[in-house]
Every structure is written in C-alpha cells, then in structure tokens.
C-alpha positions as CSV (number, residue, x, y, z in Angstrom):
1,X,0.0,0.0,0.0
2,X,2.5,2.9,-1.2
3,X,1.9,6.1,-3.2
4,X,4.9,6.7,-5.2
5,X,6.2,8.1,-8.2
6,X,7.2,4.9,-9.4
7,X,4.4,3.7,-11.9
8,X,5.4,6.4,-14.0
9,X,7.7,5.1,-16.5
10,X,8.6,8.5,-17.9
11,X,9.2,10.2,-14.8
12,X,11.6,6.6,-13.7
13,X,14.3,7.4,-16.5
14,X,15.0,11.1,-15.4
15,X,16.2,9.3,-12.1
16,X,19.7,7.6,-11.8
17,X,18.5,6.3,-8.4
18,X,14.9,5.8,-8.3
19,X,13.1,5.5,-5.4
20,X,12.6,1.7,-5.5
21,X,13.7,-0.9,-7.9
22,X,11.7,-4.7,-7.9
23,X,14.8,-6.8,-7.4
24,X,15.2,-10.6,-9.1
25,X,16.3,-12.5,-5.2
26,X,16.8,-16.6,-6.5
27,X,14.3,-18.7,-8.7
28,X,11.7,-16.6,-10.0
29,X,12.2,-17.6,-13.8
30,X,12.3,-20.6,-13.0
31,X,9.7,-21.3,-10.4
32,X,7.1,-19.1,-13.5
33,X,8.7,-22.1,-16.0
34,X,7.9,-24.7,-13.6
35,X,4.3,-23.2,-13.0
36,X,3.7,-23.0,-16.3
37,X,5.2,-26.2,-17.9
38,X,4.0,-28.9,-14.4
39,X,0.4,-27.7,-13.4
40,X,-2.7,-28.6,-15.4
41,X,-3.8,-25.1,-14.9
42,X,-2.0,-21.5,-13.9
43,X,-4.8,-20.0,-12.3
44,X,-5.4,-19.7,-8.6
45,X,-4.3,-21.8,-5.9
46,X,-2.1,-23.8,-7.5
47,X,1.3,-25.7,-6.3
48,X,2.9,-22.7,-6.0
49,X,0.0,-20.9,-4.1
50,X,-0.1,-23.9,-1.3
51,X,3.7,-23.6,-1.0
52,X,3.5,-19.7,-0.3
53,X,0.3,-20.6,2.3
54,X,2.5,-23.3,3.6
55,X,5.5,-21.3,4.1
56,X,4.0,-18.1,5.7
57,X,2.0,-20.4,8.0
58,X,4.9,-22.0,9.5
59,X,7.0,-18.8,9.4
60,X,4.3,-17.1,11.4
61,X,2.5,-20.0,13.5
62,X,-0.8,-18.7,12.1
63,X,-3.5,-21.1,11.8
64,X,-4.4,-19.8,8.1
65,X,-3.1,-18.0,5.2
66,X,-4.7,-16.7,1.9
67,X,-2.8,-15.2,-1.3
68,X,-4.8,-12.6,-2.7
69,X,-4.1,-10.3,-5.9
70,X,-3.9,-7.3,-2.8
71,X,-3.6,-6.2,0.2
72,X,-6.5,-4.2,-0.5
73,X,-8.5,-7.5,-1.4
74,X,-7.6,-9.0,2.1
75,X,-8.9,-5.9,3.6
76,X,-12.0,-6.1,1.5
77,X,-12.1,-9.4,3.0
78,X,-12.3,-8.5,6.9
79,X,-14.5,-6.7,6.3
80,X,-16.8,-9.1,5.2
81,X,-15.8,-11.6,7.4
82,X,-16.1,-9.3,10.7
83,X,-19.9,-8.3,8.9
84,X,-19.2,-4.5,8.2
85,X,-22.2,-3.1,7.4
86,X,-24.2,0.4,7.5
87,X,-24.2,2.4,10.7
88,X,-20.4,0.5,11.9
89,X,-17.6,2.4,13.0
90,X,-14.6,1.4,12.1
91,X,-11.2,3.2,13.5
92,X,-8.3,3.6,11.3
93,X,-5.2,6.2,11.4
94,X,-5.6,9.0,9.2
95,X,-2.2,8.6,8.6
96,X,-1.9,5.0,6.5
97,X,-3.2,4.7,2.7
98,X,-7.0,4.8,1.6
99,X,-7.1,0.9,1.4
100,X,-7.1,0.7,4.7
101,X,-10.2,2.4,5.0
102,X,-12.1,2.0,2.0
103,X,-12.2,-1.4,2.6
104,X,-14.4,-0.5,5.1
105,X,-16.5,2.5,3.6
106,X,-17.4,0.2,1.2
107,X,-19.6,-1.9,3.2
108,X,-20.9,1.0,4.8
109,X,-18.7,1.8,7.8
110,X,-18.0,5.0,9.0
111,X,-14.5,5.8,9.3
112,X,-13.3,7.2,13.1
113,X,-9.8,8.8,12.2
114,X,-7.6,8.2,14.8
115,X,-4.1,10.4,15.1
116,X,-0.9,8.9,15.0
117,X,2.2,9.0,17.6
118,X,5.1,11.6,17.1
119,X,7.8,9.2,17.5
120,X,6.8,5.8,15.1
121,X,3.8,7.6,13.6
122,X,1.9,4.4,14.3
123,X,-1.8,5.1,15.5
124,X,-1.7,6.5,19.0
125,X,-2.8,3.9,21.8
126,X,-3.3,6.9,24.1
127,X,-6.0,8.2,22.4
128,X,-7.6,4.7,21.3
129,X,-10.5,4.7,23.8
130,X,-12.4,7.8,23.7
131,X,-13.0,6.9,20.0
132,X,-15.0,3.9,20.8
133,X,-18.6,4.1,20.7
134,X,-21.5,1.3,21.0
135,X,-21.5,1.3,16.9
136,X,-17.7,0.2,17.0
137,X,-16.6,-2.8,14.9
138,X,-13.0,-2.7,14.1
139,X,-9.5,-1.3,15.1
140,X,-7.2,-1.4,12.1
141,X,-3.7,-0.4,13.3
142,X,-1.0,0.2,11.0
143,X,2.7,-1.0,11.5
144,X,4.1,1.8,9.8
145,X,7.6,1.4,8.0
146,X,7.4,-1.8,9.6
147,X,7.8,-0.9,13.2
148,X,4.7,-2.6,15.2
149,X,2.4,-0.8,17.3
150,X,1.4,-1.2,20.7
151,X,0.0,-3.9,20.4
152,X,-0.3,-4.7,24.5
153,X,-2.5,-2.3,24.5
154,X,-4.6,-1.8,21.5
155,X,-6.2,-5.6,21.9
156,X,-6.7,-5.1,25.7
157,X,-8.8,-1.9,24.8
158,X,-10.5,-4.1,22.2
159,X,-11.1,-7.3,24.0
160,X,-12.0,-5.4,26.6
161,X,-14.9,-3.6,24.1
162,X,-16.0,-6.7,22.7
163,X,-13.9,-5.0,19.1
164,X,-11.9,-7.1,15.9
165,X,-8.7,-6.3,16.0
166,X,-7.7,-6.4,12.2
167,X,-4.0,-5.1,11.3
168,X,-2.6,-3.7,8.4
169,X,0.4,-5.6,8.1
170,X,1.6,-4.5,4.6
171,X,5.0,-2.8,5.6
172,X,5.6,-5.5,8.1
173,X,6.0,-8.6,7.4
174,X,8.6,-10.3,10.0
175,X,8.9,-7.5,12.2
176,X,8.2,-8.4,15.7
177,X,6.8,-6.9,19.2
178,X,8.2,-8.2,22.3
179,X,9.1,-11.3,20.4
180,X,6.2,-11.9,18.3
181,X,5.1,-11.4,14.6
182,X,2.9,-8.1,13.7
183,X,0.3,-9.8,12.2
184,X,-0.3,-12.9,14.6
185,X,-2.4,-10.2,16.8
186,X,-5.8,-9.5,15.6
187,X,-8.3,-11.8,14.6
188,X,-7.2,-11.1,11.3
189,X,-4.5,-9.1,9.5
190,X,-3.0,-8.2,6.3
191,X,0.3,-8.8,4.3
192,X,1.0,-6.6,0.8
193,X,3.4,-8.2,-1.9
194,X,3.4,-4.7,-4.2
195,X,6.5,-4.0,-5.8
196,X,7.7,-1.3,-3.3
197,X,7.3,-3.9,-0.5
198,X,10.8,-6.0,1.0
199,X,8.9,-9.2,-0.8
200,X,7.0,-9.1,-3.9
201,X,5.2,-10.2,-6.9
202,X,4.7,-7.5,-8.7
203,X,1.1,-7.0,-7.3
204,X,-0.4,-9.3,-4.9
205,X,-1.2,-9.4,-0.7
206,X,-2.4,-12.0,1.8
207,X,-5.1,-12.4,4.5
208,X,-3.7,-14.1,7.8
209,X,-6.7,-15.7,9.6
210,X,-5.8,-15.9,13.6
211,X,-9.3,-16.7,14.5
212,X,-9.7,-20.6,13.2
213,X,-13.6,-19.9,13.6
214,X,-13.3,-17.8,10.5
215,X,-11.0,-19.6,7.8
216,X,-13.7,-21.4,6.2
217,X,-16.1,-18.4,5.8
218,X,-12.7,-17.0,4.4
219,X,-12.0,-19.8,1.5
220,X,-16.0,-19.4,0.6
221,X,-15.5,-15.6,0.0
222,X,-12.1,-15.4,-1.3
223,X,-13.5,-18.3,-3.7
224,X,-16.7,-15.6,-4.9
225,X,-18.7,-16.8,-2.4
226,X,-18.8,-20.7,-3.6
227,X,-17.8,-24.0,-1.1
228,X,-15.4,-24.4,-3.9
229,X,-12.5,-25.0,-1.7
230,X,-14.0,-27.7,0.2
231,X,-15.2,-29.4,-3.1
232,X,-11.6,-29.7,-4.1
233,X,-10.7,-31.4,-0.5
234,X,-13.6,-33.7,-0.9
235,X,-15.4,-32.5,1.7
236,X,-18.7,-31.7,-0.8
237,X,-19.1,-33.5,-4.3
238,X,-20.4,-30.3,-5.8
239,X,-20.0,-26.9,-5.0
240,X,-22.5,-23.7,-5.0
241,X,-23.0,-20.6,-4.2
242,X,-23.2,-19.9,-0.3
243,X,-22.1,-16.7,0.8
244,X,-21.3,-13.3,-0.4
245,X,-17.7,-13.1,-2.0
246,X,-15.5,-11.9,-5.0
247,X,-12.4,-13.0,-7.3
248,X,-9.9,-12.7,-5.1
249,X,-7.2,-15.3,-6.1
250,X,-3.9,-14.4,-7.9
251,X,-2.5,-16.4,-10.4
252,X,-0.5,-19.6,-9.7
253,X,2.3,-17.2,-11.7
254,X,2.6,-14.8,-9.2
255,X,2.7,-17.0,-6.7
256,X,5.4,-19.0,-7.9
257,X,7.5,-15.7,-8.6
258,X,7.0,-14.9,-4.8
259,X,7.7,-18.4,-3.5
260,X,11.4,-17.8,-4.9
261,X,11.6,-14.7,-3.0
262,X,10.1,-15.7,0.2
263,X,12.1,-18.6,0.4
264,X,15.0,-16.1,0.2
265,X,13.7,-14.3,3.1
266,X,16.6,-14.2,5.1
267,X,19.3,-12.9,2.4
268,X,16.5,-10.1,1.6
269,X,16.3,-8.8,4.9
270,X,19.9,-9.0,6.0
271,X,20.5,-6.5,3.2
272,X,17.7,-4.5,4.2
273,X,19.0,-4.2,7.4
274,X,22.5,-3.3,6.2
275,X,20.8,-0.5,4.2
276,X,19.1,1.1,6.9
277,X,21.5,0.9,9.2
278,X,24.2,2.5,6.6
279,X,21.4,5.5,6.2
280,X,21.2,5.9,10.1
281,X,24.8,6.1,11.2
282,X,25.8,8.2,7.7
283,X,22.4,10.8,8.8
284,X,22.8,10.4,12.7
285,X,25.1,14.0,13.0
286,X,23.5,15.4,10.2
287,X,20.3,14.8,11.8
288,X,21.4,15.9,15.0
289,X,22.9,19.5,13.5
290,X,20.1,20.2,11.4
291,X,16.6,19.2,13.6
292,X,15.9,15.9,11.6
293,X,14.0,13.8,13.1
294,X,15.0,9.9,12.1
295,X,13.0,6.8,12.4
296,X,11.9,5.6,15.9
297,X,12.5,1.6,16.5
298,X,11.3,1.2,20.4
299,X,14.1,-1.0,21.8
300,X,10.9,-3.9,22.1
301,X,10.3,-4.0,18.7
302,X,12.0,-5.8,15.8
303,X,11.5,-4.1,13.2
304,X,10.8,-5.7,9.5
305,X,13.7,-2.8,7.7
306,X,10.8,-1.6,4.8
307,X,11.8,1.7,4.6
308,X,13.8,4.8,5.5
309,X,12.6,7.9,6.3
310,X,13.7,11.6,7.7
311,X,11.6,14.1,8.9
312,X,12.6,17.5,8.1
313,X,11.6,20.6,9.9
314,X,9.2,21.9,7.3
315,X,7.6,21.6,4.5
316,X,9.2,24.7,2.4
317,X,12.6,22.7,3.3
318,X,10.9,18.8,2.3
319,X,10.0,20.8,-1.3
320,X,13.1,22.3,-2.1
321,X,15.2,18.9,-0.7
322,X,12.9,17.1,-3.3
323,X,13.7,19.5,-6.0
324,X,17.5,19.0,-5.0
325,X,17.8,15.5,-4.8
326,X,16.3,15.5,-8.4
327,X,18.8,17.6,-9.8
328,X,21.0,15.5,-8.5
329,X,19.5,12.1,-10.0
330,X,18.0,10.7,-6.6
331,X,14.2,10.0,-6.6
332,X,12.8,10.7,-3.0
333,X,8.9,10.6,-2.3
334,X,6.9,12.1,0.6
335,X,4.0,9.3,2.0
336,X,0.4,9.4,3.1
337,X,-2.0,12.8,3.5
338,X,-3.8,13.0,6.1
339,X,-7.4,11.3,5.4
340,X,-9.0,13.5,7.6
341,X,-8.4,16.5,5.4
342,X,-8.8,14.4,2.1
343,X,-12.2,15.2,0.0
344,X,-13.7,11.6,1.5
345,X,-12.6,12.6,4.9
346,X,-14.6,15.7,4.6
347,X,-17.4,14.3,3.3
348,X,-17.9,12.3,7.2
349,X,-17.1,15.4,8.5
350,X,-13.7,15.6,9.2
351,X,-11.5,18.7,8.9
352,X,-8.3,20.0,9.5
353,X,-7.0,19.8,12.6
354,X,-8.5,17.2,13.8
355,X,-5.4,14.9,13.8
356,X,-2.7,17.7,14.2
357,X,0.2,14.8,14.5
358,X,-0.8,13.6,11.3
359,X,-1.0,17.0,9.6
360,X,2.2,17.7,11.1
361,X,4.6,14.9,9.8
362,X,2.5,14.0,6.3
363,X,3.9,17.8,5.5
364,X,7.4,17.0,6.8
365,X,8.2,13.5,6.1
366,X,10.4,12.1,2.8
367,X,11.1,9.0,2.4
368,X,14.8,8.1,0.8
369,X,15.5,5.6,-2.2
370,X,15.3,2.1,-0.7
371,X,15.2,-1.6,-2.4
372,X,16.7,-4.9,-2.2
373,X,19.6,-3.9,-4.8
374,X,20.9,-0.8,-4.1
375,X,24.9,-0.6,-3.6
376,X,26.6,0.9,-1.2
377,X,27.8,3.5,-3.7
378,X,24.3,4.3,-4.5
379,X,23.4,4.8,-0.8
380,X,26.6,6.8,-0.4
381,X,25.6,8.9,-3.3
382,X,22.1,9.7,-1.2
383,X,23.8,9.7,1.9
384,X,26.6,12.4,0.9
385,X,23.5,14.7,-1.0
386,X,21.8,14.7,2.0
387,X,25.3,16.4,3.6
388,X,25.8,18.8,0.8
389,X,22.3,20.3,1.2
390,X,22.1,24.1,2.7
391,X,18.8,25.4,1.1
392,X,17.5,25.1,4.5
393,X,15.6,29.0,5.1
C-alpha cells in the first residue's frame, strides 16, 4: 500500500537512483517455468500458491493463510468476514493509505480517524479509547515502516470492548513486538506483496486468519462466495453458491514468482538491514545538526527494515530537498496525507485539525530511495546529498 512516483515510466528514466527498484532475489524464472510447464492449470491456488500458504503459515505460527491479488482484497475481505455493514464504526489512522479504509467505507462503515504517535507515527494507543462508541466494529492499526504498534495495548482496549482487531500488516511482514510477529495479533490481518514492498510479486497481498472460527467463511468468500475449496478437498461433491464473495485469487504465476523470493527471506532482509542501518549512522550527526528527526524503532520492537525515512523541519525545506535531490538524479517521495483532510474525509465530516500529528509529519516526512539492490555507492551517493544540502531557510 504505497503512493509513489514509481508507476510512471517516464518520470523513472530522469532518475539515476529511483526511489525503488523490484529486485530478481533466486528462482523466479524458473519457479514461473515450472508453474507454467508442471500444473494442469496457472490460475489460482495452485502448487505454488499452497507452498506460499504453507511457508508463511509456518514462518508465522498462524492457523491460516490466503494469497490474494492485494492487500486491498484482504482488507476487503475483513471486512466481510467481521460483517461491516451500514451504521459500523470502524477506527483507522488517518495517517496510512485509503485501502485501509475503504475497505471499510465500502460496506458501509464510518471511518473514526484516529491520530498517529510523534515518534513511530503508528496510530496513538493513548488516544484509542475515547474513540469507541457502541457502533464500534473494528481497530485497524497500522505498522508503519514496519515498526509494530502497541499492540499490548490496543487488543486489551478491544477485548476489553468486545472489538476485531484487524492489522494492516503490509509494511511489516517479519517484524516483531516483544518477540512476536505483527500480524499474529488480531483476529485477522494483512500482508502486501506490491513492488515497493521487501517481498513481492509484482502485485499481490495475503489475508492471515488468527481466529480458526473464520477460515472457512474466508475460503468461501475469497472463492466468490462458492464452497469451492471444500469441493476440491472432498469435503462436498459439488460446490454452489453460499455466501457473499469476489475473485480474489492471484495467479499460480505470481505466486510461484514470490515463493522464490520468500524462500530467500533471510538474504532479503539481512540487506535490508544493512541499508538502513548504513542510512542511520551516515544521517545520525546530520540529523542531530540540522533538527531531523529519524526513524523511531522502540528498543521492544524488531522491526521488518521496509523503509527509510527523515523528517525535516518543514515543508518549504521537504520541497526544495525534493527538487535537489532530483537535480541531482535521486528519486525521494513524501507518503500518506492526512485522510482527515482528504475530499472523503470531509465528506464524514472531518477537517483539519483534527489529527494535528498527522497533519504535522504528512507535511514534513520524505522518504529516501530504498530496495533490495541498491549498492553501497548508490546509498553513499544519497547519503553524501543529503550532507551537501544548505537550502534550509
């Protein structure tokens, strides 16, 4: 779930170092080949689907996992599954992409924006309960840049409400909280394989089921709505219609281009981790003399390396770093605007300043060039920009 420049062919070649790059990890080619030239069909849930569910299952512990062709399909899917309908309330940061809550709006729900923390920019755990109401039906938190939330205490507040807990997983897959997954919390939660995330197919997500009492309901609606998947374990000899649902399988393709970089997992993220760490230590002064504000990793979180990003003191100085950097050859991108203050946002009533933190670091934040490839030279090249810039008044 990432709004970047990076769709845009045209604007891609006027950058040396682009803001991401999808990276080639082991045996995609050949996993696609194999797919292709071994399965009677290419379509959904094939071999190469069942090993990705297989795989992520046992990586995780999770009772139940589902490919999907997006993150934004597995969100669709809670919602469905938790019964979203007309008159819910459903509490998302403003701060986070509009999947997270349109998933939502579009089965009716009324989004109750919720402002994020100043240090992770996750959604702020402080301010969770006085946005409950009777009408309540979900908490979505965000891990943002793959750092987890506080989780402790955003499912107390729920359970404690009788509230789903469903999280938005999609920066953070592998990142921990006092030792265990983001994503193994709420009932249900959600993994994005988009081509700016640390693993990928191209496009393509997941929905992790934590509550067993909803996997089947899941399999009939991520199958259109059919029994389909128990016909093909010979559970049923024919299968029907049974439930509302949609087409939300990707192709046995995709899936066998991510099993080749999943299974590479842990050469991925050791290089993600030596890129961010290289960014931190080569910005740390810099930072420090200037009033940028670096990424926040609480010392109980593992976090899963997706990004790097500075905050700078203002926006005047994010725009003319932006136009810098460009000159220069470097593609960096701000994030997410507030939702609050977005045309949706104001049609339920929200305005600005209603989520100041939000408001605050959507117009500061820029997010530096950051994928699975990039040399050191090409992060020294970044790093050594960053040094050079004085346009700061």
């Amino acid at each position: 779930m990432d709004v970047t420049q990076t769709r845009d062919n045209s604007k891609i070649m006027d950058y040396t170092i682009p803001f991401n790059k999808p990276t080639l990890t082991g045996d995609e080619f050949a996993y696609i080949s194999m797919a292709i030239k071994n399965d009677l069909h290419i379509s959904g849930d094939g071999t190469y689907t069942r090993k990705c569910h297989a795989m992520l299952e046992q990586m995780l512990g999770v009772p139940k996992v589902l490919l999907t062709t997006s993150c934004t399909h597995a969100l669709e899917m809670s919602a469905m599954l938790l019964n979203v309908q007309e008159g819910d309330e459903v509490i998302v940061p403003s701060f986070t992409f509009v999947s997270t809550v349109n998933a939502f709006v579009l089965r009716g729900a009324r989004p109750v924006f919720a402002d994020v923390r100043p240090d992770t920019l996750n959604m702020d755990e402080t301010k969770l309960e006085a946005l409950i109401t009777p009408r309540t039906k979900a908490i979505v938190p965000v891990h943002y840049a793959g750092v987890a939330c506080e989780m402790d205490a955003i499912t107390e507040i729920a359970s404690r409400h009788g509230v789903a807990v469903v999280e938005d997983n999609a920066h953070g897959l592998l990142a921990k909280y006092k030792g265990r997954y983001t994503g193994t919390f709420g009932a249900l939660a959600t993994q994005s394989f988009h081509e700016t995330k640390n693993f990928t197919s191209g496009e393509g997500g997941a929905l992790l089921v934590n509550d067993p009492a909803l996997i089947e309901r899941a399999e009939i609606i991520r199958e259109k709505g059919t029994n389909r998947s128990r016909f093909f374990r010979g559970q049923v000899d024919k299968y029907t219609w049974v439930d509302v649902g949609s087409s939300y399988l990707p192709s046995d393709i995709l899936a066998a281009f991510l099993f080749a970089q999943l299974e590479n997992r842990e050469a991925i993220q050791a290089k993600r981790a030596l890129i961010w760490n290289r960014y931190h230590s080569g910005l740390e002064g810099w930072a420090a003399e200037f009033g940028v504000q670096l990424p926040t990793v609480p010392p109980h979180c593992e976090q899963a390396y997706h990004m790097f990003y500075i905050l700078l003191p203002s926006l005047e100085v994010r725009t003319r770093l932006i136009a810098y950097l460009k000159h220069l050859g470097i593609q960096a991108v701000f994030h997410y605007l507030p939702l609050n203050t977005s045309d949706m946002g104001q049609s339920f009533g929200y305005k600005a300043g209603d989520c100041p933190v939000t408001e605050d670091v959507s117009d500061r934040l820029l997010r530096l060039p950051f994928y699975n490839s990039m040399t050191a030279e090409e992060q020294l090249r970044v790093i050594h920009a960053l040094h050079a810039f004085r346009d700061w008044h």
